[in-house]
N, C-alpha and C positions, 0 to 999 in steps of 0.2 A: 504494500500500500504506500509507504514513502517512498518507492521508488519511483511508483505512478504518479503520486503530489509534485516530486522535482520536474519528471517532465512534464506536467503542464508549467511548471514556474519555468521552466527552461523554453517553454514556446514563449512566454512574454518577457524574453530576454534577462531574468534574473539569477534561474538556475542557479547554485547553492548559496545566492546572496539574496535567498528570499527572507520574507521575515520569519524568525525563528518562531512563532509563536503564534500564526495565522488560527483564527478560527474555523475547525473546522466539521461540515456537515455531510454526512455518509449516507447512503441508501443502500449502496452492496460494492462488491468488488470493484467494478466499471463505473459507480456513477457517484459522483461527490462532487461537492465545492467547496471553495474554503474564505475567507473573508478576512479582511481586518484594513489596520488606520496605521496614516502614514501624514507626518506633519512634519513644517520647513517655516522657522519659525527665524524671523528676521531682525537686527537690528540696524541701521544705516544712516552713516552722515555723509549726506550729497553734495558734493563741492559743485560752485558757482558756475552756472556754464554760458552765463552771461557778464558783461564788462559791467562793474555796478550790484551785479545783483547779490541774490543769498543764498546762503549755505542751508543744509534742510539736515532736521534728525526724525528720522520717519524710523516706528517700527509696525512691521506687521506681518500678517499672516501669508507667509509667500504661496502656501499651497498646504489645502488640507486636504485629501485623499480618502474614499472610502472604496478600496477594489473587491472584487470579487474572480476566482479563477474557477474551472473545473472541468468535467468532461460530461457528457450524458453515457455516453459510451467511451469505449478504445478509439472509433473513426470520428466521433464528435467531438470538441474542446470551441469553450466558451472563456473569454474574459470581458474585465468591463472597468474602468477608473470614473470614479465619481468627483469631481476637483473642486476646489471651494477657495478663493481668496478677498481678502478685506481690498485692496486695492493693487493699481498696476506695482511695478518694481521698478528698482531705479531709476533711470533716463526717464521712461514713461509716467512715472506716479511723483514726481518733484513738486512736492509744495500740493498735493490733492491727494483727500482721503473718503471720495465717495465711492459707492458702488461700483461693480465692474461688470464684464462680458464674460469675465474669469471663474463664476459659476457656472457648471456644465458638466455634459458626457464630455469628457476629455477621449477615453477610447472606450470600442463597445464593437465586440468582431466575435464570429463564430468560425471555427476552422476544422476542417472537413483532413480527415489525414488518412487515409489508407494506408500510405504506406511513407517513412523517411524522407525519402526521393519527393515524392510528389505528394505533395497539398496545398488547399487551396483554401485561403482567409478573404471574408469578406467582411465592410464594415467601415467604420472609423478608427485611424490607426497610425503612425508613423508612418511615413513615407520610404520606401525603400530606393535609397537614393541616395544618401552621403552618410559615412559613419558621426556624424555633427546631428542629420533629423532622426537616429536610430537608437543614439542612446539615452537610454531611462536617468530621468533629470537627479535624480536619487543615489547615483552613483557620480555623480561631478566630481571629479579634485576642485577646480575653480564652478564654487555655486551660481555665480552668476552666468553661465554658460558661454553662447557663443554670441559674437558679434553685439557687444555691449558696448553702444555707444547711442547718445542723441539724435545721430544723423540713420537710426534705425539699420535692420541685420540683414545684410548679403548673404549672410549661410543660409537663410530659410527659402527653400525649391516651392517649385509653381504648386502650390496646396490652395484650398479654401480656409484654411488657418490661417493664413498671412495676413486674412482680410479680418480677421476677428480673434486676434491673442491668442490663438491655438497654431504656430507658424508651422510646427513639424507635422500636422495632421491633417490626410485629406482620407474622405469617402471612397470606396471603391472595391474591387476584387482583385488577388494577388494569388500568381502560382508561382510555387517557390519550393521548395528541400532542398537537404543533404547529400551530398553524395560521399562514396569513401571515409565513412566514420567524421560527417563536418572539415574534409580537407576542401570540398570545395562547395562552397552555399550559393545557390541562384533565387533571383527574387523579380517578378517580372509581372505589372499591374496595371490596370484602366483606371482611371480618376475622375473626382468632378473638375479638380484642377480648379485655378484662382479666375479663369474669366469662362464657366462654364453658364451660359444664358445667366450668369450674376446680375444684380443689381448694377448700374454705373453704365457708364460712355461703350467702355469693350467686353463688355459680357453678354453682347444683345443676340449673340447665335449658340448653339449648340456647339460647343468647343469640348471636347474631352484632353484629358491630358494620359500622357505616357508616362512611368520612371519604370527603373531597372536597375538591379544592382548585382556585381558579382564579385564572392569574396574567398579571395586563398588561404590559404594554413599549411605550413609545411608539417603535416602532420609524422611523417613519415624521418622527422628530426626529433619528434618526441613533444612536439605543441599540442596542445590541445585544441579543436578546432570550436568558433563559437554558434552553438546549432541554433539556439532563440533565435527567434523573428528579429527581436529587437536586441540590442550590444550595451555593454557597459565600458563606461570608461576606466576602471581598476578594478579586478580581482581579490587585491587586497593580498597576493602572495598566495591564494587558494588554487590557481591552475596556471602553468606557463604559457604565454599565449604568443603566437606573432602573426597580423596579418595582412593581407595588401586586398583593398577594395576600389572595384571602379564603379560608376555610375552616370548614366545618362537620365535627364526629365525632359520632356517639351509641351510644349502646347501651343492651340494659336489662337489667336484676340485677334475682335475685329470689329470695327465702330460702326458696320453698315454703312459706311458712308465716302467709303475709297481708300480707310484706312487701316490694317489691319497689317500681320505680321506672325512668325510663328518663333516663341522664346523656346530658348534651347539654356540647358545646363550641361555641364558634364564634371567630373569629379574621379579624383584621385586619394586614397587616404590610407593610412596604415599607422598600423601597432602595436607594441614591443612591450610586454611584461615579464620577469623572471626572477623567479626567487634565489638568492644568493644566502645562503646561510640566514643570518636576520636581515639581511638588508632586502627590500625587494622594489630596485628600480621600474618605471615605467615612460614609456617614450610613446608621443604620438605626431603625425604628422597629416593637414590634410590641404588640398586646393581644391576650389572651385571655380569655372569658367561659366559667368551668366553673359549673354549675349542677344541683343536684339528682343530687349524689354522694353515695352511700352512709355515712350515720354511725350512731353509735347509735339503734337505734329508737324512738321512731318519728321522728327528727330526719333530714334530707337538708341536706350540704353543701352551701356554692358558696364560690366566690370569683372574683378578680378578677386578673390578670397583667397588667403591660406594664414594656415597657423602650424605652430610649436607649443608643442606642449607636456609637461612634462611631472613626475612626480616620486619623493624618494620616500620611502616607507620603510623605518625601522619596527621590524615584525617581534617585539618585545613588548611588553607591558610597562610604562612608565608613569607610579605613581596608579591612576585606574584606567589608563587608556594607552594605545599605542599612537603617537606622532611621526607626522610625515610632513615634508614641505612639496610643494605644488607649484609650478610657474606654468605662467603661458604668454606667449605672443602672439599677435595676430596682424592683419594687414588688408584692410577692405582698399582696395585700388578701383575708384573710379575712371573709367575710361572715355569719359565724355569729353567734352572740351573745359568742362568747369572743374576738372581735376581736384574732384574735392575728397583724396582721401584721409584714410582715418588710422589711426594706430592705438593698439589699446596692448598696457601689459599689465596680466594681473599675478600676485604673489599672494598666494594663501600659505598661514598655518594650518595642518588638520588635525584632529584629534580622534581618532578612532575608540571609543568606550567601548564599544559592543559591533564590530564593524560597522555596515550601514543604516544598522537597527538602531544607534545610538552614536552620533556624532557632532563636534563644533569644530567648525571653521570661521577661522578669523585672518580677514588680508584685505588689499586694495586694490583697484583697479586704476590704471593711468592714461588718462586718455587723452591724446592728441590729434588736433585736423590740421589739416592742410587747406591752404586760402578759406581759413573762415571768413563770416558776412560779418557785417558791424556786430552783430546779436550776438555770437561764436565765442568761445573761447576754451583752452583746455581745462580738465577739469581733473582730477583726483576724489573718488570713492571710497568708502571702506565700509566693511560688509562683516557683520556680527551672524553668522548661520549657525541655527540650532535643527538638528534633524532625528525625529525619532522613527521608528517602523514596527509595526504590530501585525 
């Protein structure tokens, strides 16, 4: 029976970083669920990001979670993330503490599995498309994730999340599995996509989107390959991992009216964990190429994404927790003519109490633009994260 529980927590990518202590409800051998709460408890003082202006100490409730997993059968498995926040976060919630769009199904997908190799998830769900929209926000080294900056995130692929605070998630159907023991995962889906008959100027046709992803693991050096749907960003020194993913998204927009276009992404990314005695380094690397994204007419966006990242983890107990330090870099490159890019580097402390069941992260984020507008200027964060898992 635990063996059955881990794989379904290994289809939504958590696999033995699930919560130690889920609730859980049985009917017979094949058919259970299991439940529980997951919270990301915030504290932050937001540096100025105007000439003149103020500093903000905002805390809140980054994300409160109530999931559910299970299967009805061996060929059936069900999950579903329930999300609950008091307001936006950083960059977006400076200085406002009302209500948000941030309550919601976050994901809610039924996946149909015969067999390893092949099956097929359908639903609301990460995007399979860059290991940046595939990893569960619960496993960050740096909690503030990816492309944190005021001038808004390049990492997030042509989804209908991008239009409403959910950036990594779109609607749709995905066929996907394992091959050779997770040495090599295929992920391959139809979307509503971000201008699919939407609301707005370029959403007025029936537009569907494409993504795809494919990811290696030299398993055959003794890695472990990662089978979930979805990836985490550390381990935590629980399996050696290395692996190299590529990924294509597109879609097309089109204003009825002589203007339209088809955005494309494509994506490169890989990574590197291995435990060394107590020490257990972690390396990641990713790029992203957006191109031929909707701007004023008759102009079409692109730009350019990649980051570094990194984290060192003494697998020891200090005091009641084990600590690790975290960097990352990053590099949104605009390629328009108003070259407005952006640089962010963040440096977190972590503290591992209970791995990801119980941890505090404390660091800052540094962020710099390139030809800001009179309003513009750099700014400096810092980020109090409390995370528990039930």
């Amino acid at each position: 029976m635990r063996k059955s529980l881990l794989a379904v927590a290994a289809l939504m990518g958590v696999g033995a970083l699930m919560p130690a202590k889920a609730a859980m409800f049985r009917v017979d051998e094949d058919t259970y669920a299991n439940m529980g709460l997951k919270l990301q408890i915030w504290a932050q003082r937001l540096g100025k990001t105007t000439p003149g202006g103020k500093d903000f100490t905002d805390f809140s409730i980054a994300n409160a979670r109530i999931y559910f997993s299970g299967q009805v059968n061996k060929m059936v498995q069900f999950g579903a993330n329930l999300d609950f926040a008091v307001h936006d976060l950083g960059a977006a919630g400076r200085g406002a503490h009302q209500g948000t769009r941030t309550s919601r199904v976050n994901d809610a997908f039924i996946n149909l599995k015969p067999m390893e190799e092949v099956q097929l998830m359908a639903g609301l769900y990460r995007l399979p498309f860059s290991r940046a929209s595939l990893t569960d926000s619960y496993t960050y080294v740096i909690p503030t994730g990816y492309g944190y900056s005021i001038r808004g995130n390049n990492f997030t692929p042509l989804t209908i999340g991008a239009n409403v605070q959910n950036p990594y998630r779109d609607a749709g159907v995905t066929l996907w599995g394992n091959i050779a023991d997770g040495m090599l995962k295929y992920q391959l889906g139809v979307f509503d996509g971000r201008w699919d008959h939407a609301s707005g100027a370029l959403g007025t046709k029936d537009n569907i989107a494409f993504a795809g992803r494919i990811q290696f693991t030299p398993t055959m050096l003794g890695y472990k390959g990662e089978k979930g749907f979805t990836l985490a960003d550390t381990y935590l020194g629980k399996q050696n991992v290395l692996t190299i993913g590529l990924g294509y998204n597109f879609q097309k927009w089109d204003n009825n009216s002589g203007y339209s276009g088809t955005a494309k992404a494509w994506t490169v990314d890989a990574m590197w964990e291995q435990k060394f005695g107590d020490i257990v380094p972690n390396l990641q690397l990713g790029y992203q190429d957006n191109k031929d994204l909707p701007a004023t007419a008759p102009l079409k966006a692109k730009n350019r994404v990649w980051y570094a990242q990194g984290q060192l983890l003494y697998d020891q107990v200090v005091g009641v927790g084990k600590p690790a330090l975290a960097i990352r870099y990053e590099n949104q490159d605009d390629r328009t003519a108003a070259n407005r890019d952006t640089n962010r580097t963040g440096v977190f402390f972590n503290y591992y109490i209970k791995g990801q069941d119980a941890k505090i992260q404390l660091g800052a984020d540094v962020v710099s633009l390139k030809n800001k507008t009179p309003n513009e200027k750099n700014y400096t964060d810092w980020t109090l994260a409390l995370q528990t898992q039930f």
